[in-house]
C-alpha positions in Angstrom: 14.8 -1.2 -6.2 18.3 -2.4 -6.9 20.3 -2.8 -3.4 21.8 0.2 -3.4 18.3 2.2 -3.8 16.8 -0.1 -1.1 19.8 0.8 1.2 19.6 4.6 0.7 15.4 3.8 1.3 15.9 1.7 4.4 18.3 4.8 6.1 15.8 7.6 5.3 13.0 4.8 6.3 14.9 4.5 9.7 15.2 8.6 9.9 11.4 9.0 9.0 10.3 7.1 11.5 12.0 8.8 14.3 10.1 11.3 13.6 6.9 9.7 12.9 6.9 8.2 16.4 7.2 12.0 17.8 4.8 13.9 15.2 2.4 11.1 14.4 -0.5 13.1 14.8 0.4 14.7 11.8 0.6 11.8 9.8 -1.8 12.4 7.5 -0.7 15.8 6.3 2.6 14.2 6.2 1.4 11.5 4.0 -0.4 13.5 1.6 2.8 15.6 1.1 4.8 12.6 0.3 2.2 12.0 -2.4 2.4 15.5 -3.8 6.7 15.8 -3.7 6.2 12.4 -5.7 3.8 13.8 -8.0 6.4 16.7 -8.6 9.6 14.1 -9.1 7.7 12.1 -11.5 6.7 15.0 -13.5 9.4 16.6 -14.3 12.1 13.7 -15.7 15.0 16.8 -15.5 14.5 17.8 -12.3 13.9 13.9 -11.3 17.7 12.7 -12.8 19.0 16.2 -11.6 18.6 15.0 -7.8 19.9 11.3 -8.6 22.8 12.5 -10.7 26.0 11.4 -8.5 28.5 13.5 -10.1 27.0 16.0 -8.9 28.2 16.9 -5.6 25.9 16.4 -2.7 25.7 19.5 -1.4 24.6 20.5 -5.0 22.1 18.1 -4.8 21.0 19.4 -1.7 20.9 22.7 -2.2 18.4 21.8 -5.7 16.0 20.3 -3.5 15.6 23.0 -1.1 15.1 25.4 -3.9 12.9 23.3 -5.3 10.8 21.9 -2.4 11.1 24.4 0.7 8.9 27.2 -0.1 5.8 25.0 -1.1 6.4 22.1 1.8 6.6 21.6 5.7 10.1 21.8 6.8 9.8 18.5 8.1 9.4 17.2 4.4 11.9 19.3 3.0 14.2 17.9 5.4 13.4 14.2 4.3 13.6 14.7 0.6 17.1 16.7 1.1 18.1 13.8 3.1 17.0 11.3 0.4 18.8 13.2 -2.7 21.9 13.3 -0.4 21.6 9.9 -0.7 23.1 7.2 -3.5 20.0 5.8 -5.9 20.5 3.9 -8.6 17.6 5.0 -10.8 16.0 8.6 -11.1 12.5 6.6 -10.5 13.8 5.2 -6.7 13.6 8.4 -5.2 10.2 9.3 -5.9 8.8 5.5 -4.9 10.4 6.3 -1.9 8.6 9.3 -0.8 5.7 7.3 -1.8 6.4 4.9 0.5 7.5 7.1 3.3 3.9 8.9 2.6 2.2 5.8 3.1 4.1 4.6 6.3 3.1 8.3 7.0 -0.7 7.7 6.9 -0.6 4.7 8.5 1.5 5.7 11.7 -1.1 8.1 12.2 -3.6 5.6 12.3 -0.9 2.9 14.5 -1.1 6.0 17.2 -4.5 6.3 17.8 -5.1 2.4 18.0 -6.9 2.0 14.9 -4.3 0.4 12.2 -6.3 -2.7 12.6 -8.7 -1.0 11.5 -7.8 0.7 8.7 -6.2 -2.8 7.5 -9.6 -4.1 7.1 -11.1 -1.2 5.8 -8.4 -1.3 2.7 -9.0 -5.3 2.4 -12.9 -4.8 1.8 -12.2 -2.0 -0.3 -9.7 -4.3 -2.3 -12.7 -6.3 -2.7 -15.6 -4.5 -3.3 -13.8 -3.1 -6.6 -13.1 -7.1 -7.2 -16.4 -7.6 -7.7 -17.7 -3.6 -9.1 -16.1 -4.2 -12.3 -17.2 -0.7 -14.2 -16.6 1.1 -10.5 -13.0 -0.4 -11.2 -12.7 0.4 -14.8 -14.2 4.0 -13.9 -11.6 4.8 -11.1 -8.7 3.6 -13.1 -9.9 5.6 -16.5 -7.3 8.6 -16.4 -9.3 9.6 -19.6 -11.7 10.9 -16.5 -10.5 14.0 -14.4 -9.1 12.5 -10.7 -11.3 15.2 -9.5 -14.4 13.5 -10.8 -12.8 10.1 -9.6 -12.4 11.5 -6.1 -15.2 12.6 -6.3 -16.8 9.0 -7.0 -14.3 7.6 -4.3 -15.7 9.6 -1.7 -19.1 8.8 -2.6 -18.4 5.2 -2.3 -16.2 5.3 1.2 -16.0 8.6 2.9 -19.3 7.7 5.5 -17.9 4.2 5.7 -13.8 4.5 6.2 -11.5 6.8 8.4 -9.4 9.0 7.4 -6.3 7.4 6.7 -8.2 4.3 4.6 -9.8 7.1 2.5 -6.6 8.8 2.1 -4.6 5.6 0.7 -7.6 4.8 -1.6 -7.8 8.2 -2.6 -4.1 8.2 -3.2 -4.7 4.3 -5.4 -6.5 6.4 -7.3 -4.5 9.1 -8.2 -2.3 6.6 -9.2 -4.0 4.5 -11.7 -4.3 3.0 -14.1 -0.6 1.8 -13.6 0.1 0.6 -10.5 -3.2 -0.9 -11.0 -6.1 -0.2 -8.5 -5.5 -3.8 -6.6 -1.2 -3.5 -6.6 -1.9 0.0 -4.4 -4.1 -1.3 -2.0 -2.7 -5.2 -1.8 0.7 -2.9 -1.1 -1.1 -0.6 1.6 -2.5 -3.7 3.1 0.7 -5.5 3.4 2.2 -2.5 5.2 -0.2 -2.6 7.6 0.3 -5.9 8.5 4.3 -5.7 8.6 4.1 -2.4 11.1 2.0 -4.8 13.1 4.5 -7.8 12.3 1.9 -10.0 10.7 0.9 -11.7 7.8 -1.9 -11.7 5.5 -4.3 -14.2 5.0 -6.7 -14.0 1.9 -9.1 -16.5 2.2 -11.5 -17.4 -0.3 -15.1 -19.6 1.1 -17.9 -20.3 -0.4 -19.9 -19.4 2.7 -19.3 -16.9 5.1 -17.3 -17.9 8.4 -18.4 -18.1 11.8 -16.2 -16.0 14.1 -15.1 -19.3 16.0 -13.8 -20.8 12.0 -11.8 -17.4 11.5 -10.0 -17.9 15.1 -9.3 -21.0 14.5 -8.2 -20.7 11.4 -6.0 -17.6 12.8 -4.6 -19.9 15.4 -3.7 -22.7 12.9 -1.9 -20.4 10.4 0.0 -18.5 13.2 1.6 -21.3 14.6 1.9 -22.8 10.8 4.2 -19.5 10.0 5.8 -18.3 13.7 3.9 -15.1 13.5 0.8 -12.9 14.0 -1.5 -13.6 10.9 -4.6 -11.4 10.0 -7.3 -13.4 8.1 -9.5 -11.5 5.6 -12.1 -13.4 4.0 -14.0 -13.2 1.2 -17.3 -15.0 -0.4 -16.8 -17.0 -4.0 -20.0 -19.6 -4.5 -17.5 -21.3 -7.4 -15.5 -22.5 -4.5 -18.2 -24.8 -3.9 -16.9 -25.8 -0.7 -13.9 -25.6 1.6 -11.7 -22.5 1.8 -8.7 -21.4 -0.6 -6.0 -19.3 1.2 -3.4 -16.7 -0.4 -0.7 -16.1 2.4 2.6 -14.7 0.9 3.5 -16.9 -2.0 1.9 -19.9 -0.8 -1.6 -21.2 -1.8 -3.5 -23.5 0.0 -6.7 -24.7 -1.5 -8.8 -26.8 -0.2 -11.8 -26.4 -2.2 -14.3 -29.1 -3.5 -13.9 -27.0 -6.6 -10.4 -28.4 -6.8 -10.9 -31.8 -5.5 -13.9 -32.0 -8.6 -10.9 -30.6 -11.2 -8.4 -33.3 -10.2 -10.2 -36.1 -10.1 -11.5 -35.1 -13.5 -8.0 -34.0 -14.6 -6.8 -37.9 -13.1 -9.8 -39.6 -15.0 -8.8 -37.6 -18.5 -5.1 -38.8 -18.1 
């Protein structure tokens, strides 16, 4: 988003979460009608430009968006999107990837209030994973040749005994959303917002062998006093790494794999 997008975001962001830290229990129904005004914005490219167009008056604006969104939502999220077309936005898009951001700060509030977003973070990073390494479950939940109902369908198959509620509803919600954002952007994005709410960083490390709970505090220590904050390690197993660990944290990379030490010293020799 341009900075006058991100400043209209970051106000109805601020209202939002007022009311998220009173009505957090209803995070979830919150969240998935976020997804759904979204849905409705990105449809409908007249409506969409309608609601962004500044000379129109606000009040015009306004009084479109209840029209449009009142009788078929809460009046809690008819509220937020009249507040957001109010707004200034730069692009038609910005308001629409804002309600989809609001929804997922929805979701996960609702899993922040019952002490479980934690949870739910690591739940999202092994499910970032496991379609890492299930290339055809991947390709398959991505194909919007296939009905999302059938790709639900698969999604709950694979998660719904093995996630709560608010992991299934973000991967749910990737999946609705694919092929573009990709599968990985939507969950590496729900991830991330996970961590911020809990101020902290990610860490995605990459070992050739599993580590011991003793390596992945330590590790935690080192990397938290390395960057001034919490950091939240989630690692996962690559036997080309050969040996040592490789670590993704923000935009740095640190690898430290014999995979890499073997490359250099070959690259060194060649030269």
């Amino acid at each position: 988003m341009r900075a006058v997008s991100r400043e209209s975001y970051e106000r109805a962001k601020d209202r939002w979460g007022a009311l998220l830290r009173q009505k957090s229990a209803r995070g979830l129904d919150f969240g998935e009608e976020a997804f759904a005004v979204a849905d409705v914005l990105r449809a409908s490219g007249q409506l969409a430009r309608s609601l962004a167009d500044s000379s129109r008056a606000a009040q015009d604006r306004a009084r479109l968006a209840s029209d449009v969104f009142s009788p078929r939502f809460s009046e809690e999220m008819s509220e937020l999107v009249i507040g957001l077309v109010r707004d200034r936005w730069a692009d038609e898009a910005d308001i629409a990837d804002s309600v989809e951001l609001l929804g997922v700060q929805s979701v996960l509030a609702h899993s922040d209030s019952a002490g479980k977003l934690g949870e739910t973070e690591g739940e999202l990073y092994r499910a970032m994973r496991l379609l890492a390494e299930e290339r055809d479950l991947r390709i398959t939940l991505s194909d919007d040749a296939v009905s999302l109902a059938r790709r639900d369908a698969l999604a709950d198959r694979v998660w719904k005994k093995h996630v709560g509620a608010p992991a299934l509803t973000l991967i749910r919600r990737a999946v609705a959303r694919a092929p573009l954002p990709t599968l990985a952007a939507s969950l590496t994005g729900y991830v991330d917002a996970a961590a911020e709410i809990q101020s902290k960083l990610v860490a995605s490390v990459t070992a050739a062998s599993p580590l011991t709970r003793k390596q992945e505090e330590r590790l935690k220590r080192i990397l938290s006093a390395r960057y001034g904050k919490d950091v939240s390690v989630h690692v996962a197993i690559d036997a080309a790494a050969v040996g040592g660990i490789r670590i993704h944290i923000g935009d740095d990379v640190i690898d430290a794999t014999l995979a890499t030490r073997i490359k250099g010293v070959k690259d060194a020799v060649i030269k």
